[in-house]
C-alpha positions in Angstrom: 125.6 0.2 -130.1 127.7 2.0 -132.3 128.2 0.8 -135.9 129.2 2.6 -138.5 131.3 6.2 -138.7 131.4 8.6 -141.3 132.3 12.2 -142.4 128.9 14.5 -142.0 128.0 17.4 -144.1 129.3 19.8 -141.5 132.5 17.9 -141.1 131.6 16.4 -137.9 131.6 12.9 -137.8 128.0 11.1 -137.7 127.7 7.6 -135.5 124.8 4.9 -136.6 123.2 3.5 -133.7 121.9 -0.2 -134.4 117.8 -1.1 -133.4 117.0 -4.6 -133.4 113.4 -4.9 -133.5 111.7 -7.1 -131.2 108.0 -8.2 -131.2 106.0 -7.6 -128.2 102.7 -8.6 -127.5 101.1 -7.3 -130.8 103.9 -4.8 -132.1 107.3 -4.3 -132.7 109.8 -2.2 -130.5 113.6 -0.8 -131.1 115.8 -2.3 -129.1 119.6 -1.7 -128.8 120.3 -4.8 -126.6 119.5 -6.5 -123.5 117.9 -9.6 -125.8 117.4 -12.8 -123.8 116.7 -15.9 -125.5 112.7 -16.0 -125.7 112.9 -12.4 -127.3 111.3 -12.9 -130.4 113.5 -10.8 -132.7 113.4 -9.6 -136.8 116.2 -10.2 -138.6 115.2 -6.5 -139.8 117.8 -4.0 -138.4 117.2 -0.3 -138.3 120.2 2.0 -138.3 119.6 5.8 -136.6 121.8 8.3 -137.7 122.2 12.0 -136.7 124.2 14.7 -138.8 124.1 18.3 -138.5 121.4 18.2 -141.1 119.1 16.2 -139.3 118.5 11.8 -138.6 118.3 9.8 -140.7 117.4 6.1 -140.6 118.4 3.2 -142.8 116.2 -0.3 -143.1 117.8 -3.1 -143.6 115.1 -5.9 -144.0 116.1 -9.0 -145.8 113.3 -10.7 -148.3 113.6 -14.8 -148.3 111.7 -17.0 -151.0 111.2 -20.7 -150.8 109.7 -22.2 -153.4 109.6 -25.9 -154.9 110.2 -27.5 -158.1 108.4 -30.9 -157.8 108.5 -33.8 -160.3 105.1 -35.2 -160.4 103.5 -37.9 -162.6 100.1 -37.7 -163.1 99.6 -34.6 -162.1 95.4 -34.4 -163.3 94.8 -37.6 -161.5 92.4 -37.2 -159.3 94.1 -39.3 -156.9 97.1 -36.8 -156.5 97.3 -34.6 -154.2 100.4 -32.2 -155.5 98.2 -29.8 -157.8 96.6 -29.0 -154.2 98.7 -29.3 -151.5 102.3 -29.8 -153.2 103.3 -26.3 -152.7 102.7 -26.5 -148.7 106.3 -27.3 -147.0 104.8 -27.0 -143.2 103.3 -30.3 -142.1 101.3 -28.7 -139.4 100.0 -26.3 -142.2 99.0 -29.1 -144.4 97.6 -31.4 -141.4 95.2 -27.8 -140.6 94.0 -27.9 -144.7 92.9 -31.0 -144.4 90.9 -30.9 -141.3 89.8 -27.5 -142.2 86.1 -27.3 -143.7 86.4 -24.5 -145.4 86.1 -24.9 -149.4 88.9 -24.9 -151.2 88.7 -22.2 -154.2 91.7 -22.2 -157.0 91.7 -19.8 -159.9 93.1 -21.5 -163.3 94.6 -19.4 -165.9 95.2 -22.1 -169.3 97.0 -21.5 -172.6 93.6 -21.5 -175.0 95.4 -24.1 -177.1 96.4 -26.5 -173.6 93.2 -26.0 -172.6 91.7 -27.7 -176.2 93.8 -30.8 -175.3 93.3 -31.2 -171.5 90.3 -28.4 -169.8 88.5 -31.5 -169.6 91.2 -33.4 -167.8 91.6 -30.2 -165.8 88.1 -29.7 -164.5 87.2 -33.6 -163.8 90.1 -33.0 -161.3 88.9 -29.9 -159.5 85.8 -31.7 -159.6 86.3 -34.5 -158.4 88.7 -32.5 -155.3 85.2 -30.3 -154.6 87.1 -27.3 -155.4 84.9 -24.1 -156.0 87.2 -23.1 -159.3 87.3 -20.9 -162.1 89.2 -21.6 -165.8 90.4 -18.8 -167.9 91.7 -19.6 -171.1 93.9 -17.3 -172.6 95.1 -16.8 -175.9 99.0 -16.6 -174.2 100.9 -16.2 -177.2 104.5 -13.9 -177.5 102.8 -11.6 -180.0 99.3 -11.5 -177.3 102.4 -10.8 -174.1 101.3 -7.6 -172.5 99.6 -5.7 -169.6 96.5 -6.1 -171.4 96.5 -9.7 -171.1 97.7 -9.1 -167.2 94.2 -6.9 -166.4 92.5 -8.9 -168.0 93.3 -11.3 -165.9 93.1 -9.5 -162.3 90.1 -8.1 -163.5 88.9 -12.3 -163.4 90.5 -12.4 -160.2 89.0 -9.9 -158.4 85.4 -11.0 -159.2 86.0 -14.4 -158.3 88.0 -13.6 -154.9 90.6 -15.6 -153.8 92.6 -15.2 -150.1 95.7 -13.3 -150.6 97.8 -15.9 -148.9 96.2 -19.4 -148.8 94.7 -20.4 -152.8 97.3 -19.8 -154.5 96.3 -18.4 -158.7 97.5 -21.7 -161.2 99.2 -21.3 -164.6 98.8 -24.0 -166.7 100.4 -23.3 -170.2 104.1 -22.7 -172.0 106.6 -19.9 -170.6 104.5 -16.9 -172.1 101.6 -17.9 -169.7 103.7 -18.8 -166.5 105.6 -15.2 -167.3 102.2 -13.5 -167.3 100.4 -14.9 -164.8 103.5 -14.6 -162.6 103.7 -10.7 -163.3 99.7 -10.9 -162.7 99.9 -12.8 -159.6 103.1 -10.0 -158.4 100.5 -7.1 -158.9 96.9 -8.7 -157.0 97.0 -7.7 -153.5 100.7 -6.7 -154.0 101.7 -10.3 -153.9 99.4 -13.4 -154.4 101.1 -16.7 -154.2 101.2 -18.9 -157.3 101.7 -22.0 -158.8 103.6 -23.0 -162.7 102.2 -26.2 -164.5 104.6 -25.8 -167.5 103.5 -27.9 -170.3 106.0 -27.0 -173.0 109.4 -28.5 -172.9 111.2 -25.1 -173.0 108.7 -23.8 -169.8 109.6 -27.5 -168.0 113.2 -26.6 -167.7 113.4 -22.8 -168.1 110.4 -20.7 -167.4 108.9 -22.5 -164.3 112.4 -22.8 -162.2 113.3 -19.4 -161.8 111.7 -15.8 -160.1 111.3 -13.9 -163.7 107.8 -12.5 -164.5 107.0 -10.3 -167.4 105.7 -8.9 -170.4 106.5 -7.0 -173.5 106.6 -3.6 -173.7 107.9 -0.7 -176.4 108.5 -3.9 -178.8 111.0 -5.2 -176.2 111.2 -8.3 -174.9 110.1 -8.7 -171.3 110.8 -4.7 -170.7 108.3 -5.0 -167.9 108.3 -7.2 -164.7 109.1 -8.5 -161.5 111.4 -11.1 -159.6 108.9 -13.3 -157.8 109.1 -17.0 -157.6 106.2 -19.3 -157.4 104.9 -21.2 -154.7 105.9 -24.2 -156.5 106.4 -25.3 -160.1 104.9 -28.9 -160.5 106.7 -30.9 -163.8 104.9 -33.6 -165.9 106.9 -34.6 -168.4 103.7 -35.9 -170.2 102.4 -32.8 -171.3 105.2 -32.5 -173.4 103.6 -35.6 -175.4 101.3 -33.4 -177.2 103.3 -30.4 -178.1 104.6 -30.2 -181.9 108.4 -31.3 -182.9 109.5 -28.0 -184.1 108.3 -26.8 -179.8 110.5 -30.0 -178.3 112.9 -28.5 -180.6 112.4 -25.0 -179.3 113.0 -26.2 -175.7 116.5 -28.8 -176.4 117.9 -25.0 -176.9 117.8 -24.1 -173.7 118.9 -27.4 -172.3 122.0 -27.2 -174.6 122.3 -23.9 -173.2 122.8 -25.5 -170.2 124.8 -27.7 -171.3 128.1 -25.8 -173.4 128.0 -23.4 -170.2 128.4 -25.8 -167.6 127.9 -29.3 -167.9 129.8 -31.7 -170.7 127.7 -34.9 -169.8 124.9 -33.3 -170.8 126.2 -31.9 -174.3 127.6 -35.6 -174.8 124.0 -37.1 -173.6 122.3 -34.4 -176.1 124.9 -34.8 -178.9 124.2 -39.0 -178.7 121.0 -38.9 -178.0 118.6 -35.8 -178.7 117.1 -37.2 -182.2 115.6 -40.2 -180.5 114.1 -37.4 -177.7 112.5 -35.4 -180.1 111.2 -38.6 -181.7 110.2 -39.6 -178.2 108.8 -36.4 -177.2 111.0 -37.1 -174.0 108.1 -39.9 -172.9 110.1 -43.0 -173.3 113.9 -44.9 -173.3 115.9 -45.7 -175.9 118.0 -48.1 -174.3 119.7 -47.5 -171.2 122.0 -44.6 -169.8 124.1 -45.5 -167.1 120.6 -47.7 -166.0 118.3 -44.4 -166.4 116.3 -42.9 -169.0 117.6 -40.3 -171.1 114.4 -37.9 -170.7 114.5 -38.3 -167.0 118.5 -37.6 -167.2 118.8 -34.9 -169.8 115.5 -32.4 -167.9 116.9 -33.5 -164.5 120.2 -32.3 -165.4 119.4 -29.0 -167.4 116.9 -28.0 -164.2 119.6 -28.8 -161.8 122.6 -26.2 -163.5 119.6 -23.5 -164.1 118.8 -23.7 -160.1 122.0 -24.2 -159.6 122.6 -20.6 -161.7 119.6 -19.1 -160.3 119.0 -19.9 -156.6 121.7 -17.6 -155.4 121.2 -14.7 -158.0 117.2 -14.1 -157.9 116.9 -10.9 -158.4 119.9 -10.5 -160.8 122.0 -8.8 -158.2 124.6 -9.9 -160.3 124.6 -9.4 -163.8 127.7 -11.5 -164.6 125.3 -14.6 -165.7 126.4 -17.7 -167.3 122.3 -18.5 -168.1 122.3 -15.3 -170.5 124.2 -17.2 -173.2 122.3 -16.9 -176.4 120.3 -13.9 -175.1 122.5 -11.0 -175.9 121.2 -10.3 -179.3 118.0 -13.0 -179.8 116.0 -10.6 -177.6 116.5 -7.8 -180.6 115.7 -11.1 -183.4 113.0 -12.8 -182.0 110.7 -9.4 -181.5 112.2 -7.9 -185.2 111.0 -11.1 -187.2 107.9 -11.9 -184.4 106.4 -14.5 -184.8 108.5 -16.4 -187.4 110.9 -17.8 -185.4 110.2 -19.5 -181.5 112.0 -18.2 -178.3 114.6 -21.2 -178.6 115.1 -20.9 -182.3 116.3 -17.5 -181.6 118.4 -18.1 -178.6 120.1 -20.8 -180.6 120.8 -18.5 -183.4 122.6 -16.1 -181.1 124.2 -18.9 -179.8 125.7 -20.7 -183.1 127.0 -17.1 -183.6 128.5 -17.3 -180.3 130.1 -20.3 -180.8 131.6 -18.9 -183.7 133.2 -15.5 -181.6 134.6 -18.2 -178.9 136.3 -20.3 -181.4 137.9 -16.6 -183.3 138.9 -15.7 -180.3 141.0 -19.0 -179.5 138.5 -20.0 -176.6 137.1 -22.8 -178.6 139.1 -25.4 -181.3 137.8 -25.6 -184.5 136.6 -29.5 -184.5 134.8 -28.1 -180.8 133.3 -25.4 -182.6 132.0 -27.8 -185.5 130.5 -30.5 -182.9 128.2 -28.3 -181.7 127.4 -26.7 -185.0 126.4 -30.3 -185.9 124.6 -31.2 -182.6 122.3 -28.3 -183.4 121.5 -29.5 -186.3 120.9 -33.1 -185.0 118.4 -31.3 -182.8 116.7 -29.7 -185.3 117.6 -26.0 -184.4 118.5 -23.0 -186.6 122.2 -22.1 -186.7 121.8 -19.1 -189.5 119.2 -16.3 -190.2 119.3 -13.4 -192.5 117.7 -10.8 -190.0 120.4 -11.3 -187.3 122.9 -9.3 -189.4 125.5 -7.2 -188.2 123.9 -4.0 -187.7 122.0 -5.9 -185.0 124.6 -7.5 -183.4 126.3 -4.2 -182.8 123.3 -2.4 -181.4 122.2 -5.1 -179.8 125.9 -4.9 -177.9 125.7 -1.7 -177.1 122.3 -1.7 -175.5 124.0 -4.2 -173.4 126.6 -2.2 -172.6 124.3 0.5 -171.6 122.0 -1.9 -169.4 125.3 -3.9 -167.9 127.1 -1.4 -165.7 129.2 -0.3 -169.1 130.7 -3.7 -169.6 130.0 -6.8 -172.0 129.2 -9.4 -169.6 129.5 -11.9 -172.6 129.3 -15.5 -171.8 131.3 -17.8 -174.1 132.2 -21.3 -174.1 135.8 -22.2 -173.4 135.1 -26.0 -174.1 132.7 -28.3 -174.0 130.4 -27.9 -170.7 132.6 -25.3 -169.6 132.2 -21.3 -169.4 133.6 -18.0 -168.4 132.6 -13.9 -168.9 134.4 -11.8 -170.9 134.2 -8.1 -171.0 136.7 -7.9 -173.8 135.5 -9.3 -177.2 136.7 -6.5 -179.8 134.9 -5.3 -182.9 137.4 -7.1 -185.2 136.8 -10.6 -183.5 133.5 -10.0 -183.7 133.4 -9.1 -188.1 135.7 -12.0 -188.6 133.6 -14.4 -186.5 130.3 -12.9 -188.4 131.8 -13.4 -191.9 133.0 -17.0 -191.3 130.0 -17.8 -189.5 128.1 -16.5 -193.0 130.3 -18.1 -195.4 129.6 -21.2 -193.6 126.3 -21.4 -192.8 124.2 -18.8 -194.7 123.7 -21.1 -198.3 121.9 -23.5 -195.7 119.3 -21.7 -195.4 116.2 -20.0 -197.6 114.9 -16.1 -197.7 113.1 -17.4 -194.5 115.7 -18.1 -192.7 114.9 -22.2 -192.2 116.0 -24.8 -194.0 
């Protein structure tokens, strides 16, 4: 079948002839037609191609990921299944697990500090399941991110064993720890499924929902890694019970995030209601919204827009991304003043800055710029440091520029809950929205850069 034409090297024209590949018996076999309907066929093509240089042959396979974000309560009782078998999609699959007698093995990788407050919980489960298990704790910190932590742990996995395909490796911990055991999980046997138990807020609606793995590297953020999603991500929103206020904090950045790109209900349910949530520690109502809780509405909603953002751009194929708001220049912050201020602190800096360009450049009004000044605030987030200065706003631009194709790919709000790209954003907008940002904000804030 001819394809494709095209000038050759010697002037002649070259034709592409197009193999399906179809399975038979126990291998696979070009075939250039003549399928009937109980061929069993790859939705890998390959195109053949002579010149008067030689063939050539191009492989067109496509890669497909499912994976499952699952809400689950309760996830350490005993008496639940989902920690298991949640990630399994094929009932016939799960019906053979639980015949099978076969033991079931899981390899656990825990944040040192999660494990303080619930290894106990964590191995009365396995226990009481029969699983053969092993429990790393880790010291999964964004100072301790690197490929040393990642050998460390394949060097645990390879003495304990696990099947490449059928016990998937668990992370149970805050994005740092789903981010390396993801990139750890990418390397063993060149891809071993796994499984995110975030138990931070910011991991509950960020980390755990998309296909990003990594670790530092050359004092950048995340310079190393891969694109591949768990098995599953499994959510309880009571883990999040035990983590410090300035953490909730840390994670209601990204959900406003979320929120100024792409959904206004959201900014208006955070604006009215995110002190009581970081009182609550998102475990409880304060009355009723619309009939539902405001922790169940405000996660639901910010994982929603993310997968909505995500699902169709895995592998960043793409790199005009609304979800990269607030991460043009806190990358460069966060690892120059490491550890002093948390992921979200520093995304939320870049954003208030942000915020600031959008309204100089007409995108914003004034009072919209000042609401969410003052909903930051409300949630207890940073708007001003001392260390994101100018100098590092300009190199952190061009380092975009250089990574981005040669353009800006800046996302900026243009209202509340509402978004675009701009390419655009000149040197002078950007010094006037830096100075007014200062004057405004700076005399808020000590030599440290908090309040």
């Amino acid at each position: 079948m001819s394809k494709n034409k095209g000038d050759a090297p010697n002037g002649k024209m070259s034709k592409d002839t197009e193999f399906n590949l179809v399975q038979v018996k126990n291998t696979w076999v070009r075939k250039t037609g003549g399928l009937n309907a109980h061929s069993h066929v790859s939705e890998a093509k390959i195109y053949e191609s002579a010149t008067g240089h030689g063939v050539s042959w191009t492989v067109v396979s496509p890669i497909y990921f499912s994976y499952k974000v699952v809400e689950s309560q309760n996830l350490l009782d005993p008496h639940n299944d989902t920690l298991l078998t949640g990630h399994i999609r094929d009932p016939q699959e799960l019906e053979h697990i639980k015949r099978s007698t076969k033991p079931v093995k899981r390899f656990i990788v825990i944040d040192e500090t999660v494990n303080k407050l619930y290894g106990s919980e964590v191995i009365a489960y396995f226990e009481a399941r029969n699983v053969i298990y092993k429990i790393l704790p880790l010291p999964t910190t964004e100072e301790n991110k690197s490929m040393e932590l990642v050998m460390r742990i394949l060097d645990e996995i390879h003495r304990f064993g696990l099947d490449r395909r059928t016990e998937p490796i668990i992370a149970v911990g805050g994005g740092v720890c789903l981010d390396i055991v993801g990139l750890a999980a990418s390397l063993y046997r060149r891809r071993t499924p796994y499984i995110r138990v975030p138990t931070t807020l910011l991991s509950y609606i960020d980390a755990s929902v998309g296909a990003k793995t990594g670790v530092n590297f050359a004092k950048c953020k995340n310079k190393l890694g891969s694109y591949i999603p768990p098995a599953a991500a499994f959510l309880d929103r009571s883990f999040i019970q035990t983590v410090p206020r300035r953490h909730i904090s840390n994670g209601l950045a990204e959900m406003l995030k979320m929120a100024l790109m792409k959904h206004k209900d959201l900014f208006e349910m955070l604006d009215s209601h995110g002190r009581f949530l970081l009182d609550s520690k998102f475990q409880s109502s304060n009355g009723l919204l619309d009939h539902r809780n405001a922790a169940t509405m405000t996660t639901r909603i910010a994982i929603e827009t993310m997968l909505e953002e995500l699902a169709p751009n895995l592998w960043e194929d793409d790199l005009d991304r609304l979800v990269d708001f607030g991460h043009l220049i806190s990358p460069e912050l966060e690892m120059k003043v490491l550890p002093a201020l948390l992921h979200g602190e520093a995304v939320n800096i870049d954003m208030a800055f942000m915020v600031y360009v959008s309204n100089e450049r007409g995108l914003l009004t004034l009072g919209e710029r000042n609401r969410i000044i003052e909903c930051m605030r409300k949630l207890e987030l940073p708007v001003w440091h001392k260390d994101f200065n100018l100098s590092l706003v300009k190199k952190s631009l061009r380092e975009r520029l250089k990574h981005s194709g040669g353009l800006m790919r800046m996302p900026l709000p243009v209202g509340l809950g509402q978004a675009e790209i701009f390419n655009d954003t000149s040197d002078d907008v950007l010094d006037r929205a830096f100075k007014k940002w200062c004057d405004d904000l700076s005399t808020e804030y000590t030599d440290s850069g908090h309040k």
